[in-house]
ZAMARGU-4260 file (C-alpha; in steps of 0.2 Angstrom, whole numbers, plus 5000, padded with zeros to 4 digits):
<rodrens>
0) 5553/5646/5257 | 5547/5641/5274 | 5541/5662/5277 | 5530/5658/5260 | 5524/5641/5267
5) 5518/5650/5284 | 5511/5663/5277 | 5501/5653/5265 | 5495/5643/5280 | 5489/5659/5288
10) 5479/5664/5272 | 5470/5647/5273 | 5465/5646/5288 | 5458/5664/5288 | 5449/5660/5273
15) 5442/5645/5281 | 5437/5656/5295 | 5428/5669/5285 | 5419/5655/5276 | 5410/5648/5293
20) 5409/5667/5298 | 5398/5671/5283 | 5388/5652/5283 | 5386/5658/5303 | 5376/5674/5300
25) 5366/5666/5285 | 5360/5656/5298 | 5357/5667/5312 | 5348/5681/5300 | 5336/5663/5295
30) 5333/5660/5312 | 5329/5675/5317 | 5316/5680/5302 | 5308/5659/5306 | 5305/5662/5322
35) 5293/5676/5326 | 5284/5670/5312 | 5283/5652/5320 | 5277/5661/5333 | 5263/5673/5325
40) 5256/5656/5315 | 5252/5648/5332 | 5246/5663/5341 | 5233/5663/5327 | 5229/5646/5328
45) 5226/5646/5346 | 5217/5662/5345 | 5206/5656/5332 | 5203/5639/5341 | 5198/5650/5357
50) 5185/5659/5347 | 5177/5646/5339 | 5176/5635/5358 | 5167/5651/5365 | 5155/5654/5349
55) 5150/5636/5353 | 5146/5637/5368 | 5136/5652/5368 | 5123/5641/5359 | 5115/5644/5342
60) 5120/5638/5325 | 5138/5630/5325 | 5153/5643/5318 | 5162/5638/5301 | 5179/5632/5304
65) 5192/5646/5304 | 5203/5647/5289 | 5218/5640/5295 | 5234/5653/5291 | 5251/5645/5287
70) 5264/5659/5289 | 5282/5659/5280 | 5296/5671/5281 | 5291/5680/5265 | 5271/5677/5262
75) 5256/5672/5269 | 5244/5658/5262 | 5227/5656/5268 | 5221/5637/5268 | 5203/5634/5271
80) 5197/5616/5274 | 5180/5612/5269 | 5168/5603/5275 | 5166/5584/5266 | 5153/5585/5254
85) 5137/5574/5259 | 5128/5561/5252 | 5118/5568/5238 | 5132/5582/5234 | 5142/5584/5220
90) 5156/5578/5221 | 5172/5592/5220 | 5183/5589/5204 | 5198/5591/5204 | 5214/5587/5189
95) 5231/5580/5196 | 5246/5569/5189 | 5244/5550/5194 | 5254/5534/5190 | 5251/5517/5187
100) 5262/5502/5185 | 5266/5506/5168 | 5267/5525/5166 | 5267/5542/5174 | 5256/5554/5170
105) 5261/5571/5173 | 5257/5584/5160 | 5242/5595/5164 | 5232/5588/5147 | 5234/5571/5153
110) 5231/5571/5171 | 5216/5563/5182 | 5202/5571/5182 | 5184/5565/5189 | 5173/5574/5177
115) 5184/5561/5164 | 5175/5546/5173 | 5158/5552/5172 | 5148/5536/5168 | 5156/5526/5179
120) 5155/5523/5198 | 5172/5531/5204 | 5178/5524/5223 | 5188/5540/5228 | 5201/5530/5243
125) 5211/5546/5251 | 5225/5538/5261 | 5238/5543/5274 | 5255/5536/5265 | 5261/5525/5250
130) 5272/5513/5260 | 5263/5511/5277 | 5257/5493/5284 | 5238/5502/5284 | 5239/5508/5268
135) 5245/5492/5259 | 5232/5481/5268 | 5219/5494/5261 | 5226/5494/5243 | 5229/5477/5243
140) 5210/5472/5247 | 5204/5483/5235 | 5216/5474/5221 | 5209/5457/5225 | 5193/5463/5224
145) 5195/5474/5209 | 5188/5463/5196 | 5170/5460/5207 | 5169/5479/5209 | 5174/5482/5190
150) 5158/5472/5187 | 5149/5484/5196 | 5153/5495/5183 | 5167/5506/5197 | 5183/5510/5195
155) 5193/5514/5211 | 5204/5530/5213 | 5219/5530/5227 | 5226/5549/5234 | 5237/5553/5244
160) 5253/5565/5246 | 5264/5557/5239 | 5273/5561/5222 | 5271/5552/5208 | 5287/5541/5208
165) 5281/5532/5223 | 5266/5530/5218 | 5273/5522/5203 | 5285/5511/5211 | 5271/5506/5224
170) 5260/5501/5211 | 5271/5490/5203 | 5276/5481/5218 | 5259/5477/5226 | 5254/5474/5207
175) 5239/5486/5208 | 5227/5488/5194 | 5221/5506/5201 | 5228/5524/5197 | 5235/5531/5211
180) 5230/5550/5211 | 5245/5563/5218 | 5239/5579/5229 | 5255/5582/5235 | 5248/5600/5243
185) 5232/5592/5248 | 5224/5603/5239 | 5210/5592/5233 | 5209/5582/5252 | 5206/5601/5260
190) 5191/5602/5246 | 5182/5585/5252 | 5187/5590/5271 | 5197/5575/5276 | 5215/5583/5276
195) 5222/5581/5296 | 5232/5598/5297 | 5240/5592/5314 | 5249/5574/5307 | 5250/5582/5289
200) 5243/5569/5279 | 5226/5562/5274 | 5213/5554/5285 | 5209/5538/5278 | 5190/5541/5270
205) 5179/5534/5257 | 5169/5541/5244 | 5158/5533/5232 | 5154/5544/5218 | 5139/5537/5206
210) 5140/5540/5187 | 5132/5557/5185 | 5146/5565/5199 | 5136/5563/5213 | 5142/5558/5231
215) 5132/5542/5234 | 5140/5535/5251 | 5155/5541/5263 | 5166/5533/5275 | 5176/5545/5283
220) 5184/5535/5297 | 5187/5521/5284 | 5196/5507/5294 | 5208/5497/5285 | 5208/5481/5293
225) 5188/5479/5296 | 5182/5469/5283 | 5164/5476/5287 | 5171/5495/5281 | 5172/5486/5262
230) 5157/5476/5264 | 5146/5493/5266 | 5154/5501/5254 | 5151/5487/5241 | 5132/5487/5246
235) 5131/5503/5241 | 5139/5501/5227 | 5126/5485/5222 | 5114/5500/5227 | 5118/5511/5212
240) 5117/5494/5201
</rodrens>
């Protein structure tokens, strides 16, 4: 009995060798495929910065910015950020999930698009983060003055990266009146040229887009906490009037 006891004791413990053996490897073999990769990506980045400094300084019309490359183990995806569209240009469109206080909205044939809003004036908010003390103090201002900019006949649109859900529960608990739009890729914020690649999330930008889908006023170092940010941008929406 005691030989069998031993013994079993022995199997055990080799088995719980091999198991961190194999677990040990898995993560050396990921490492070592992460790595070079890691280090291509920002050998391009810093190549690509390099060349568009010395086309600049050469004189002449200003390069386009460089499609920015995000490498991965098994693929490469190209990003390009635009530029963000001027006043007088059409405004990108774009179809993503949203939530409001009551309700997600997820499936593709009910989610926000801006072409849906034609006829009204859409404030198009990009934000950094749900949850963030600049965040909340912009949402908020735009909640307690939601019923004067209603009357103006605009209806405000907050994005960010964040999913759904806490957008949902944000909403709810800042009570606001306002879908909050989900581009959890930044796909959409890439497209109007206010996605900050280095932080990963959104610079906080304004657009106001007029009835017909046209970019009537921008704002793209919008500051939170200046009461003079919101008071432009509700002249230019008394402008559209």
């Amino acid at each position: 009995m005691k030989r069998k006891l031993e013994v079993s004791a022995i199997e055990s413990h080799a088995a719980r060798a091999l198991a961190l053996l194999c677990i040990a490897l898995i993560l050396s073999a990921t490492l070592a495929a992460t790595l070079p990769v890691k280090a291509d990506a920002r050998q391009a980045t810093q190549a690509a910065t390099r060349a568009t400094s010395a086309s600049g300084a050469g004189g002449g019309t200003a390069p386009t910015a460089p499609a920015i490359t995000t490498m991965r183990a098994s693929a490469t995806v190209a990003v390009n950020t635009a530029a963000a569209p001027k006043v007088g240009d059409a405004a990108p469109d774009f179809r993503l999930p949203y939530a409001t206080q009551e309700k997600i909205f997820f499936d593709q044939k009910e989610q926000m698009t801006l072409a849906s809003l034609r006829g009204k004036n859409v404030i198009l908010a990009f934000y950094p983060a749900d949850w963030s003390g600049g965040c909340t103090k912009e949402v908020c201002t735009l909640r307690d003055t939601f019923a004067e900019l209603s009357k103006l006949n605009a209806t405000v649109l907050g994005i960010s990266g964040d999913y759904v859900f806490s957008h949902q529960e944000w909403a709810k608990h800042h009570n606001l009146q306002f879908p909050l739009v989900s581009d959890h890729k930044h796909e959409v914020a890439r497209t109007y040229g206010i996605y900050d690649e280095a932080s990963g999330f959104n610079k906080r930008s304004v657009f106001l887009i007029d009835k017909n889908g046209v970019v009537r006023y921008t704002n793209l170092a919008f500051k939170a906490g200046e009461q003079k940010d919101y008071e432009a941008l509700r002249a230019a929406l008394q402008k559209l009037q």
